[in-house]
C-alpha positions in Angstrom: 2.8 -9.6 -23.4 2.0 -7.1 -20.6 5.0 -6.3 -18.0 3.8 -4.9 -14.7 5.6 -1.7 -13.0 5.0 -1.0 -9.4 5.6 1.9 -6.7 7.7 0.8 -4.1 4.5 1.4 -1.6 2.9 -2.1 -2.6 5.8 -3.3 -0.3 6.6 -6.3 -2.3 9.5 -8.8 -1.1 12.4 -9.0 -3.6 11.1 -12.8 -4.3 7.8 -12.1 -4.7 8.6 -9.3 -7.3 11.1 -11.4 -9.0 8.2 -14.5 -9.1 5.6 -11.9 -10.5 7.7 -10.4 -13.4 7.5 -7.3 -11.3 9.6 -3.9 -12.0 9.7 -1.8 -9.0 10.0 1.9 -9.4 11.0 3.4 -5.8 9.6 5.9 -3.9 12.8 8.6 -2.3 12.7 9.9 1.3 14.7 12.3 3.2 16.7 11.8 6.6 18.9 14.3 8.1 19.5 15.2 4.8 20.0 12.5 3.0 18.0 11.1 0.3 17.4 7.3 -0.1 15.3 5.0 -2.6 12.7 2.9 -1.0 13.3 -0.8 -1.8 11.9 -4.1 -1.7 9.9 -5.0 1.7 12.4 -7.1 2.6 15.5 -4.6 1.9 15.3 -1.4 3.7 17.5 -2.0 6.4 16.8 -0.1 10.0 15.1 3.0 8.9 13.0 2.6 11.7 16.3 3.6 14.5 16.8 6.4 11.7 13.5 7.8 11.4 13.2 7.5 15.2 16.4 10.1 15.5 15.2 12.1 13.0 11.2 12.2 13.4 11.5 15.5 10.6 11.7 13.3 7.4 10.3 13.9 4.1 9.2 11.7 1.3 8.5 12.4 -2.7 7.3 10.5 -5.5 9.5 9.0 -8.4 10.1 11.3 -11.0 8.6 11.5 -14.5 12.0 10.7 -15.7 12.4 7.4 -13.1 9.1 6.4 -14.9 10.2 7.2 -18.3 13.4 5.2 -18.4 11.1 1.9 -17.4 8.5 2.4 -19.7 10.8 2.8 -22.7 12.8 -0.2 -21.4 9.9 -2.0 -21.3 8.0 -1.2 -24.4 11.3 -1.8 -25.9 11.8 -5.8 -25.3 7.9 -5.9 -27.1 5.9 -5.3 -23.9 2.7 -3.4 -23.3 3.3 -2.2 -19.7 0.4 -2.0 -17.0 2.0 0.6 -14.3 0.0 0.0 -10.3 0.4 3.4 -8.2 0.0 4.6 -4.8 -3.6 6.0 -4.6 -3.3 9.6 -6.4 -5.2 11.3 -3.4 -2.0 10.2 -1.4 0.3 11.1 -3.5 1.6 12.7 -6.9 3.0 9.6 -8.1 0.0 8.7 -10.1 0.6 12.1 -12.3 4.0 11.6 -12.3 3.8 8.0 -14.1 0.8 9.2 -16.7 3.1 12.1 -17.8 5.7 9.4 -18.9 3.6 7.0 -19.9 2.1 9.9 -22.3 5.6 11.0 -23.2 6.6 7.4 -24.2 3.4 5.7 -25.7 0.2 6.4 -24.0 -1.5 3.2 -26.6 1.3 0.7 -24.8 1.5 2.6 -21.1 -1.3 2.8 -19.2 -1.8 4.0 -15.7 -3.7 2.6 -12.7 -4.4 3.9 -9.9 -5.1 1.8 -7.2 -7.0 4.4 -5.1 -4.5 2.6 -2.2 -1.4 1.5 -0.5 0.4 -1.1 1.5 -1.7 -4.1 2.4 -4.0 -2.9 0.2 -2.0 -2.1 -3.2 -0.1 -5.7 -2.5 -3.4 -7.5 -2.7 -4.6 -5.8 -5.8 -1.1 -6.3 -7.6 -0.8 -9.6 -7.1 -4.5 -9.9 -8.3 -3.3 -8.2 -11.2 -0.3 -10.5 -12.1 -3.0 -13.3 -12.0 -5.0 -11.5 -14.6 -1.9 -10.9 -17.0 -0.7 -14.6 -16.5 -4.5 -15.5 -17.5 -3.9 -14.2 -20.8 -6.0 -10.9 -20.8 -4.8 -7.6 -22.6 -3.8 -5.0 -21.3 -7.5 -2.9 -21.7 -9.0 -6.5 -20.1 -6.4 -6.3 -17.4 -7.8 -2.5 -16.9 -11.8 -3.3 -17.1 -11.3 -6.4 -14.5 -9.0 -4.1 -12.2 -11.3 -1.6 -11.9 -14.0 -3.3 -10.8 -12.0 -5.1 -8.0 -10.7 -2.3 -6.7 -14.0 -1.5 -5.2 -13.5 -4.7 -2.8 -9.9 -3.9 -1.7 -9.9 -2.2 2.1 -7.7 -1.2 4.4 -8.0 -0.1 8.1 -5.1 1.0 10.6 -4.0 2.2 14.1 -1.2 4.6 15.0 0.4 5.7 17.9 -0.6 9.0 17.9 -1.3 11.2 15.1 1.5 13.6 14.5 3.1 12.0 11.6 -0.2 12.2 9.7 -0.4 15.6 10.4 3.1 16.3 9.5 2.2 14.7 5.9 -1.3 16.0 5.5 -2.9 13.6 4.6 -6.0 13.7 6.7 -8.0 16.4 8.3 -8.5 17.9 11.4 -8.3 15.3 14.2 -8.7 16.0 18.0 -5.3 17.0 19.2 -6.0 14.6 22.0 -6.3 11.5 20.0 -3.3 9.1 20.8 -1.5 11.4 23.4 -3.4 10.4 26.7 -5.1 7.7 28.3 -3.3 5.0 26.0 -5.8 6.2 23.4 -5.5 5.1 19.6 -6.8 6.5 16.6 -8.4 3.4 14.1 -8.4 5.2 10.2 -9.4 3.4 7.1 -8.6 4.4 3.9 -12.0 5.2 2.0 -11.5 6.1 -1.9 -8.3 6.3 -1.3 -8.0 9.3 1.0 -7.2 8.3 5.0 -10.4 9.2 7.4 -10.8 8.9 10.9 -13.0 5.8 12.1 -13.3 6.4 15.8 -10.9 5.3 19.0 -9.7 1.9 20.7 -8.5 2.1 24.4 -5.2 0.1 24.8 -4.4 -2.9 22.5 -6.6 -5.2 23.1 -9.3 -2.8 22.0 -7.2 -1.9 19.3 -7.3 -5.9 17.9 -11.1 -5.5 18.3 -12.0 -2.7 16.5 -9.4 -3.3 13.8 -10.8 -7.0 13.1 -14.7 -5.3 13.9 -13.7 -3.3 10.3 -12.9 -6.2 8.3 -16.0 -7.8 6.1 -16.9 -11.0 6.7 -16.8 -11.8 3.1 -12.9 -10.9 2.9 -11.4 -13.8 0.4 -7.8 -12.7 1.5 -6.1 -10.5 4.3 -3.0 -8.8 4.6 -1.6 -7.7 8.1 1.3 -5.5 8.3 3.2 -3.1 11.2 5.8 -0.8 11.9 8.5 -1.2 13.9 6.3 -3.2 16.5 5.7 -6.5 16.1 4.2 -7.5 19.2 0.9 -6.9 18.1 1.1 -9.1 14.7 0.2 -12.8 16.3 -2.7 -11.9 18.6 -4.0 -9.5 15.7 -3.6 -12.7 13.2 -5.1 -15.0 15.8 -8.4 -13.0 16.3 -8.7 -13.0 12.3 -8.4 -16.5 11.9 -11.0 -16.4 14.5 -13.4 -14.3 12.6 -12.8 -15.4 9.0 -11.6 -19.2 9.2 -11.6 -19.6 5.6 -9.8 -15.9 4.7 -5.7 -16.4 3.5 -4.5 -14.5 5.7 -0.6 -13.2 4.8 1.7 -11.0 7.3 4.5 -8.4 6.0 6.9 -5.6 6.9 5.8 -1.8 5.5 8.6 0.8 4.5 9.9 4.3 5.3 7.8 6.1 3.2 5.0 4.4 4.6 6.7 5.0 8.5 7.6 8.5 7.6 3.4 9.5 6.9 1.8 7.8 9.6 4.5 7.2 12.3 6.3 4.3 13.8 4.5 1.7 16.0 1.4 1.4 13.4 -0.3 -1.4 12.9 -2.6 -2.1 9.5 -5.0 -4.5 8.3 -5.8 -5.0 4.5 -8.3 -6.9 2.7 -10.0 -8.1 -0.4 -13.2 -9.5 -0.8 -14.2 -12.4 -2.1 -15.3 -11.4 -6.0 -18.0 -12.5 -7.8 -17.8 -15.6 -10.1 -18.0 -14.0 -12.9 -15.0 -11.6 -12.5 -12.8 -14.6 -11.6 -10.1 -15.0 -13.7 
């Protein structure tokens, strides 16, 4: 029996965890000096009207000792334990959760990392709970994720790109970018590191080039925002345009997402259709 554990950064809905057989491990962040877990998709409450009041917020990975405490519990009731994490060239988190699954039993534990987040990670989990309900071990499980990974993408917008800059987690962007002329910034998230992708004008550019990134081959899509939700159905509409056959699936992103690329994003994550014989 394998038992999936998840960041909180895959942005799963309680449900959907609790369908899966999903334990969630939970990101922190830091407002105004307080620290909170990041939940279940679905159970953050209005950290958007808190982050808003306090743009100066922090975030940090789950400790080695969160990850500990769910791996022994785990590997306890019988399980070997397949553990998904935010990409590791976004965050510690991967290191963190290979350090206990070392500490606790590294023949049992093993690590993935999704080289993603978000949309993106959400897509590949659930891939992966298919896979473990399929019947393969836990070194299968590994092999087939792998190779999927490669046909997970993500691509996004942002307001501007001061939250980003805040976190690091990109290089040296125009200053400009996303402060005049109504100006946005379109990223994608390329081996798992966020790089600039060029510049919509307005919103309805924004759609464009955001739907321009997806392939044509994408089997499922995943649309998410922050805090703005105005752009969600005519962003959905002009991908049921392009990909008629795609599943295309909507959901709310977190703080710790919020808190590293800003409110008022908008994302767009896919996979691709895999070949035959990869399918479960």
């Amino acid at each position: 029996m394998i038992a999936l554990a998840v960041d909180s950064t895959a942005y799963l809905t309680k449900a959907e965890a609790i369908a899966l057989g999903i334990t969630l491990v939970p990101m922190n962040y830091t407002i105004d000096g307080q620290t909170y877990p990041e939940q279940y998709s679905d159970a953050n409450g209005s950290f958007e009207a808190l982050i808003a009041r306090h743009p100066n917020c922090k975030t940090s990975q789950p400790p080695v000792a969160s990850y500990i405490s769910v791996f022994q519990n785990l590997t306890n009731q019988g399980y070997d334990v397949l553990c998904m994490v935010i990409s590791s060239r976004l965050s510690g988190t991967y290191s963190s959760a290979q350090l206990a699954a070392n500490a606790v039993n590294p023949e049992k534990v093993k690590v993935f990392d999704t080289l993603s987040t978000a949309g993106g990670m959400n897509l590949l989990v659930k891939r992966a709970a298919e896979l473990i309900h399929s019947g393969l071990d836990l070194a299968e499980v590994m092999e087939r994720l792998t190779a999927i990974r490669n046909l997970v993408g993500i691509t996004f917008s942002v307001r501007n790109m001061d939250a980003l800059r805040r976190s690091g987690r990109i290089g040296v962007i125009r200053q400009s970018v996303g402060t005049i002329l109504n100006i946005r910034p379109i990223l994608l998230c390329v081996n798992g590191a966020v790089v600039a992708d060029g510049i919509a004008r307005g919103q309805h550019e924004q759609i464009r080039e955001l739907v321009a990134r997806v392939p044509e081959d994408a089997a499922k899509v995943y649309i998410q925002h922050i805090s703005d939700s105005s752009q969600m159905e005519p962003l959905q509409l002009a991908l049921k345009e392009k990909l008629p056959s795609a599943r295309i699936l909507s959901g709310n992103a977190g703080p710790v997402l919020a808190i590293n690329i800003g409110l008022g994003a908008l994302g767009v994550s896919w996979l691709r259709q895999e070949p035959t014989q990869s399918l479960a």
